[in-house]
BANUTOR-443447 format. One record per atom (N, C-alpha, C, O): x, y, z; residue in one letter. Coordinates in steps of 0.02 Angstrom, whole numbers, plus 50000, padded with zeros to 5 digits. Each point is the difference from the previous one (the first is absolute). Example, Ala and Ser with C-alpha at 12.3 -4.5 7.8 and 13.67 -1.06 7.14 Angstrom:
residues 2
506604971650390a
499555005950000a
500455006050000a
500524999950033a
499305005449931s
500425005950003s
499615005550037s
500255005550008s
***
This chain:
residues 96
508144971752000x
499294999449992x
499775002849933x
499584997249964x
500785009650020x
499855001849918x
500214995849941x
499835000849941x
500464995950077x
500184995049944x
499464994949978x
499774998349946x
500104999250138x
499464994450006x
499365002149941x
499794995949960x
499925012450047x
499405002649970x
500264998949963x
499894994249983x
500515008449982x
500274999049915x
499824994749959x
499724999149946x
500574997550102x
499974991449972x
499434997549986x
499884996749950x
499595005250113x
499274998549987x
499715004749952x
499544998149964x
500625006350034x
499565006149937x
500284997549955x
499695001649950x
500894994250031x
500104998649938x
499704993149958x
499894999249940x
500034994950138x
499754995449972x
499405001249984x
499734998249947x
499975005450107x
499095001249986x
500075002549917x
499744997049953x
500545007250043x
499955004749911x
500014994449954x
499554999549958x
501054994850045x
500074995349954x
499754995750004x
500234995749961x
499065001350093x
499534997149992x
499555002249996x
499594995750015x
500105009749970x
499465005449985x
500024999849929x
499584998649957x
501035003350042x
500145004349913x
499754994149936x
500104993949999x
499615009949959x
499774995049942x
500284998449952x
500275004049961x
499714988350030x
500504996149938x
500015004549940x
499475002349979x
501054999049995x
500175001349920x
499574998449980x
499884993950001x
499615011149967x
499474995549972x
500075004049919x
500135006050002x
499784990849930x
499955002349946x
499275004849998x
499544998350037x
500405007149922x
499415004749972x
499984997849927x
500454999449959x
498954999850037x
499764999949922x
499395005550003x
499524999650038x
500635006749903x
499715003849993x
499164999349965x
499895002549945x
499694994750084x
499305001249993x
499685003149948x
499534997149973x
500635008250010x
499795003349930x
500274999949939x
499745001849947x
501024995150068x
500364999649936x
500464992550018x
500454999650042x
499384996749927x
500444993949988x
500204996949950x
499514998949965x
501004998750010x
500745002950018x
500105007149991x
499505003749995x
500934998050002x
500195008049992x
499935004250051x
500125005949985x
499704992950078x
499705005650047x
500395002050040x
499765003650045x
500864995349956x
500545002250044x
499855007250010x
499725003949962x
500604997150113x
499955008750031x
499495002549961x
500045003849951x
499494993850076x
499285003449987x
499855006350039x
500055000450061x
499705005649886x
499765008950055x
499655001549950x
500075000349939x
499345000850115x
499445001249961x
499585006450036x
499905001050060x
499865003249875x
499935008450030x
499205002549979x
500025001749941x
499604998850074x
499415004149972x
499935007249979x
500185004350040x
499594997449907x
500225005549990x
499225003549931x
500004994849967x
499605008450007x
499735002249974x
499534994849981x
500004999249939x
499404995050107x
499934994749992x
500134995149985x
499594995549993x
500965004250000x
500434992949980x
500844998050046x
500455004050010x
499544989950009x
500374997550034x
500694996949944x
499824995749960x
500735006050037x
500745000549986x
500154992750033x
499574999850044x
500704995549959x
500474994949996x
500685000249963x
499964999549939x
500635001150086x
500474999449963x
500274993850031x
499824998550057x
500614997949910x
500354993650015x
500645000049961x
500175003949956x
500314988350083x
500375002649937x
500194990749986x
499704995350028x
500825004149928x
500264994849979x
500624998350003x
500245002150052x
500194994849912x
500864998850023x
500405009049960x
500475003650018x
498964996849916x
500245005549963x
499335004849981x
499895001149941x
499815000750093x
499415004849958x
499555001850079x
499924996850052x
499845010249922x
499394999350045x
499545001549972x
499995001149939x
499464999150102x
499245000049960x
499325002750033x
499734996450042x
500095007149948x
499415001550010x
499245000549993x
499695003649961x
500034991150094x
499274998449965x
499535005950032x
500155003050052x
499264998349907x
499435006750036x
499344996549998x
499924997049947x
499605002550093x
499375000349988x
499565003150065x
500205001750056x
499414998249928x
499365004150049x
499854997850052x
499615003350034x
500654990049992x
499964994650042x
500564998450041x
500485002349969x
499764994850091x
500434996650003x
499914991349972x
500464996749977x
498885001250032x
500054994449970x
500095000349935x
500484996649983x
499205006649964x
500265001849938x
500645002949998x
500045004149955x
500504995350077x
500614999549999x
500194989649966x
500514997249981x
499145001750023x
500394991150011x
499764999649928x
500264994849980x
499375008149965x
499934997449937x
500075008049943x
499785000949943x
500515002850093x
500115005249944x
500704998649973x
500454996850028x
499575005649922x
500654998749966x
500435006650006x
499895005949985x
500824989550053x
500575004450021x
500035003649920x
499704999049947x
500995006950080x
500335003649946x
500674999650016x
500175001050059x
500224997749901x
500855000950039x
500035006049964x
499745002049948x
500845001650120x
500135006050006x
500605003449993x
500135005949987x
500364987250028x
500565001149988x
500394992450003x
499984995750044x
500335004549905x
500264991449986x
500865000949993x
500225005749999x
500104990449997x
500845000449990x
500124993349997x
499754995350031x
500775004849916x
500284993749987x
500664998550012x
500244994449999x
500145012950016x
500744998250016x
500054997150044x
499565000650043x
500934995349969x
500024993750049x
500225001450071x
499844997550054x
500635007749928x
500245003550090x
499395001950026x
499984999450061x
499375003349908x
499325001750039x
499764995950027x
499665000550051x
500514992049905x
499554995650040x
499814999650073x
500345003550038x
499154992649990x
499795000550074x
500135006650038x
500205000850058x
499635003849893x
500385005250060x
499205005450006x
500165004650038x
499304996149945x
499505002049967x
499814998850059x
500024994150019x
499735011350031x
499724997950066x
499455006250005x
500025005849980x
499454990450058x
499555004550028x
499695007349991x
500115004450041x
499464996849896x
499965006049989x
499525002250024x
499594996150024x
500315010949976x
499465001550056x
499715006849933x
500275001349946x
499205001350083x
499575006749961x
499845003550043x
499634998050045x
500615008349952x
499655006450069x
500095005449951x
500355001149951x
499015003250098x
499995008049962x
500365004050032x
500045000050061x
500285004049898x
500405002650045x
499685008249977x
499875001149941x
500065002850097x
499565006550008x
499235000549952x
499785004849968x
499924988050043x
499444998449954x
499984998749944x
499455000549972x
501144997649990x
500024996849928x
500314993950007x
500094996449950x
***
């Protein structure tokens, strides 16, 4: 009989569960991959990144996130780095 549930908790999950669906980042297009975004001394932080660089846009807004102009922060061209540039994040750590 535990098997039977199984079977049904599994089909229910894989007809529930939602198609692969692609994200396109809203405030930054192209470029917006692993988007984290932080508020901090009136202004909202966006970092993103690319195949080789990341970047960081600031403004006072989150919608003024979608037309301020990024800064790259850190770029590399050696080729073993390529695609490897993942997800950066910003935290204070004991308030700085």
């Amino acid at each position: 009989m535990s098997k039977l549930w199984v079977l049904a908790l599994t089909l229910l999950c894989a007809f529930f569960a939602p198609s692969a669906l692609s994200f396109t980042n809203p405030l930054k297009n192209p470029n917006g991959s692993d988007p984290f975004i932080v508020h901090d001394s009136g202004y909202y932080y966006l970092t993103t990144t690319t195949w080789n660089n990341v970047q960081i846009t600031r403004a006072t807004s989150i919608a003024g996130l979608k037309t301020a102009t990024p800064v790259t922060v850190y770029s590399t061209s050696t080729a073993s780095r390529c695609c490897n540039v993942w997800a950066p994040e910003i935290h204070k750590v004991n308030g700085m």
